[in-house]
N, C-alpha and C positions, 0 to 999 in steps of 0.2 A: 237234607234232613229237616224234616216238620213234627212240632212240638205239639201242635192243637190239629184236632181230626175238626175239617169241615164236612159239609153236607156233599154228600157224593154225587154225582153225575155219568154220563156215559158219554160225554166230550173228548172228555183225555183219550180216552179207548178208542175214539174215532180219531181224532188227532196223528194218535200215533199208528192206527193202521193207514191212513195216507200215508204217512211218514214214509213208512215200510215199503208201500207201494211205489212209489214214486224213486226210492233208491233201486228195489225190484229186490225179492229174495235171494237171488244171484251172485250178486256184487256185496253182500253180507258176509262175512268170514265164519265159521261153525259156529266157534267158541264162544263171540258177541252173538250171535243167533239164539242161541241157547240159553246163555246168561240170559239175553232178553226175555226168554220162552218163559224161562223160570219165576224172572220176576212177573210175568202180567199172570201165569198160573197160582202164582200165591196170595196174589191180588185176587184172583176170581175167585177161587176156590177154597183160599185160609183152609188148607191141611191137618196144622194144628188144633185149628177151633178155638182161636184165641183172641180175644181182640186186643188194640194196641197197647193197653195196660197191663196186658200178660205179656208182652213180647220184647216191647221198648226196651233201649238199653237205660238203665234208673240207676246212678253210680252207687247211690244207699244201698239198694236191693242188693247186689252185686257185691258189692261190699263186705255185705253183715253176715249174708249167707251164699256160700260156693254152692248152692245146690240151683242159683239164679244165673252159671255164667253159661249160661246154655243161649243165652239173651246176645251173649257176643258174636254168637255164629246168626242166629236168625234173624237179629233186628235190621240186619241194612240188606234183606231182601223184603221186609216189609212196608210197604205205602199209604200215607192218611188218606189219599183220596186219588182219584182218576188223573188230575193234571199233577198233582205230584210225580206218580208215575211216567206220564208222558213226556215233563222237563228230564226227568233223570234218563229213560228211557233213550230221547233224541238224543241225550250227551253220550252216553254210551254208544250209541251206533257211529256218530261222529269219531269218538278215541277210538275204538274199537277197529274198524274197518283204516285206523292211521298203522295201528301199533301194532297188531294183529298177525298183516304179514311180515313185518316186521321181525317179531322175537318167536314167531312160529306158534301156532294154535294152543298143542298141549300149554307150554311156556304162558303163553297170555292166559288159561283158565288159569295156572300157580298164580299167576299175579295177580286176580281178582279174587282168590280165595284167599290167598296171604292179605293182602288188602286191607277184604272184609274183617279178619277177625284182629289184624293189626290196628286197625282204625279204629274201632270196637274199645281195645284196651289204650290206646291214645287215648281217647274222649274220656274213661274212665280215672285212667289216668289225670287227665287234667283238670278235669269236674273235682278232683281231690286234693291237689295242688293250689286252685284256688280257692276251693273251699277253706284252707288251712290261711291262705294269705290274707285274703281279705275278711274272714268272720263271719262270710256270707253262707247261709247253709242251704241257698235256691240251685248251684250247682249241682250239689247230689242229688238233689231230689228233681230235676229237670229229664223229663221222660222220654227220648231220642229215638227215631227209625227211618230208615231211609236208606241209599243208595248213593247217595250224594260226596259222602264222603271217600268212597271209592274212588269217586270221580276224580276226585279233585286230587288226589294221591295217581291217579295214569294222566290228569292233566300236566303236575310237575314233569312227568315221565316224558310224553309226549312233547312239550316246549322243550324242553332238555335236547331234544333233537336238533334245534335251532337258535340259540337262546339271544343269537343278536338281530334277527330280523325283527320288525313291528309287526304290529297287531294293532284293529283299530276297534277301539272296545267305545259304545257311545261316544263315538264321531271323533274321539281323544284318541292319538296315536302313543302304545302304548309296548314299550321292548316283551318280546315274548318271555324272558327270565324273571319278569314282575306281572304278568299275566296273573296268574294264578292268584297272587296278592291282590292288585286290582280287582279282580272277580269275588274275591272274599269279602271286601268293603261294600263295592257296589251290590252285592245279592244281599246282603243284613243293612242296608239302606232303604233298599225298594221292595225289599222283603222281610219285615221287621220279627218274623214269627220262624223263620228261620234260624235252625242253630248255629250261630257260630262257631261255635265251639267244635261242632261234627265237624264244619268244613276246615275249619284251623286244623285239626287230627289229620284231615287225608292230606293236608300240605307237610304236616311234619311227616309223617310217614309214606309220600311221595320224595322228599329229601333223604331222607333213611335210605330209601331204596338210591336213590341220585348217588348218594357218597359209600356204597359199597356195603351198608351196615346189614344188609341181606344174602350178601354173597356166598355166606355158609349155606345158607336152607336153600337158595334156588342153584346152589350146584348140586345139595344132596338130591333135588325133587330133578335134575335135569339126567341122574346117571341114571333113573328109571324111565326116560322116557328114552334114552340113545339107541336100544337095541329094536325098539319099538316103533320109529317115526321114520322110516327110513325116506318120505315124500315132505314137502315144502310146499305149502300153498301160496302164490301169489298170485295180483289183479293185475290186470294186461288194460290198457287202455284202448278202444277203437276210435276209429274217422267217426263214427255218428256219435260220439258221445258217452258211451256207455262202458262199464268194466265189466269183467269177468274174472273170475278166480280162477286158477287151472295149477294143476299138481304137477311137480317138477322133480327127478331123480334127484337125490343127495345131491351126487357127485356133477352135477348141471346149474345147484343153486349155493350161493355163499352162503355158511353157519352163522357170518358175524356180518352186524353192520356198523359200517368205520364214518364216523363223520367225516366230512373233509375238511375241518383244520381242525391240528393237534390238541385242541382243549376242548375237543367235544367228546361224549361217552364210544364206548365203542359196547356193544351188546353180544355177548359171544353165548350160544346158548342160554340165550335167557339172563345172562348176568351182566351187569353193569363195571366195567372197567372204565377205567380213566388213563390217559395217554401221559406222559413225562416229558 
């Protein structure tokens, strides 16, 4: 998430259609496809007709009048500028295409949508918590939009899968369970216009999701998809290199995936359990 709109360009656009390219439309899973679609469509075309001082999440705004929380759903599909988009963009095709065939299509759009508007009220939430501690009153009024935050709530998701391997993050080996945190220091380091604060919300609310605190709403959102998904998408790897997605009978592919040691989550439709 970016606080100040720089001067726009058509690099990021081109950036990320190599990106696209080079993975191959293929080997993209629907639901990350899509998501992607939507955000470079609302980048192109702003639907709304708004620019990012209508749209931004503003904790004041939000605050004072409920008739502003329309900002929770739309601001983290909005982007300040072209490479904004393309960073967030690339991170998405990356998580997406991990986790994807993972918790099953439908299930990975619930958790980009729960996410969004979870991550939304985190940042507002917290923009108000420290407004209150510190006396400072530049949190509420600090103007938020992005995608980023998202991110970084299916990043905890995604490392959760592994959480003792390393990572080598700027040539520093770095355990994948502090991943997430290392990324949060390092990007408001080298990117000082960045919000903190957005990307702090998708780590609390990637945790939330990690210790079960969602389990209510993605078994209610999972008993509407059971009678409906009766196929499984997964990516097959080949000898030249490349993946494929291809659809699998129910009763052909597992509903859950079991980490292999006992303190890793186990994702059973969409939901996150934990083993004893």
């Amino acid at each position: 998430m970016f606080r100040n709109r720089r001067g726009n360009s058509n690099a990021g656009l081109i950036f990320l259609a190599i990106e696209i390219a080079r993975i191959g439309i293929d080997n993209i899973p629907p639901v990350t496809l899509a998501v992607l679609a939507l955000n470079v469509c609302i980048y192109l075309f702003n639907p709304l007709d708004h620019d990012i001082g209508q749209i931004c999440i503003l904790p004041s705004l939000i605050l004072s009048d409920f008739h502003n929380l329309s900002r929770l759903i739309f601001a983290p599909f909005y982007h300040l500028h072209d490479y904004h988009l393309y960073y967030n963009m690339s991170s998405l095709l990356l998580k997406g295409r991990t986790l994807e065939p993972i918790v099953g299509s439908f299930m990975f759009g619930c958790l980009v949508a729960v996410f969004s508007i979870a991550c939304s009220i985190a940042l507002v939430g917290l923009s108000y918590i420290l407004t209150i501690i510190t006396g400072d009153i530049s949190y509420n009024y600090t103007c938020t939009a992005g995608f980023s935050a998202v991110l970084f709530a299916l990043k905890v998701v995604v490392n959760d899968r592994d959480p003792d391997s390393r990572r080598y993050l700027m040539g520093i080996p770095v355990q994948t369970r502090y991943l997430a945190w290392a990324e949060l220091l390092l990007i408001h380091l080298l990117v000082p216009q960045s919000s903190f604060l957005g990307h702090l919300s998708g780590i609390i609310i990637g945790y939330a999701y990690k210790f079960g605190l969602f389990n209510p709403v993605f078994s209610i959102l999972q008993s509407f998809n059971a009678p409906r998904e009766p196929h499984y998408s997964q990516h097959q790897s080949y000898n030249d290199g490349t993946q494929r997605y291809r659809t699998y009978r129910r009763e052909d592919y597992p509903t859950n995936y079991v980490g292999q040691r006992n303190d890793r989550p186990i994702i059973r439709n969409g939901v996150l359990h934990r083993m004893r």
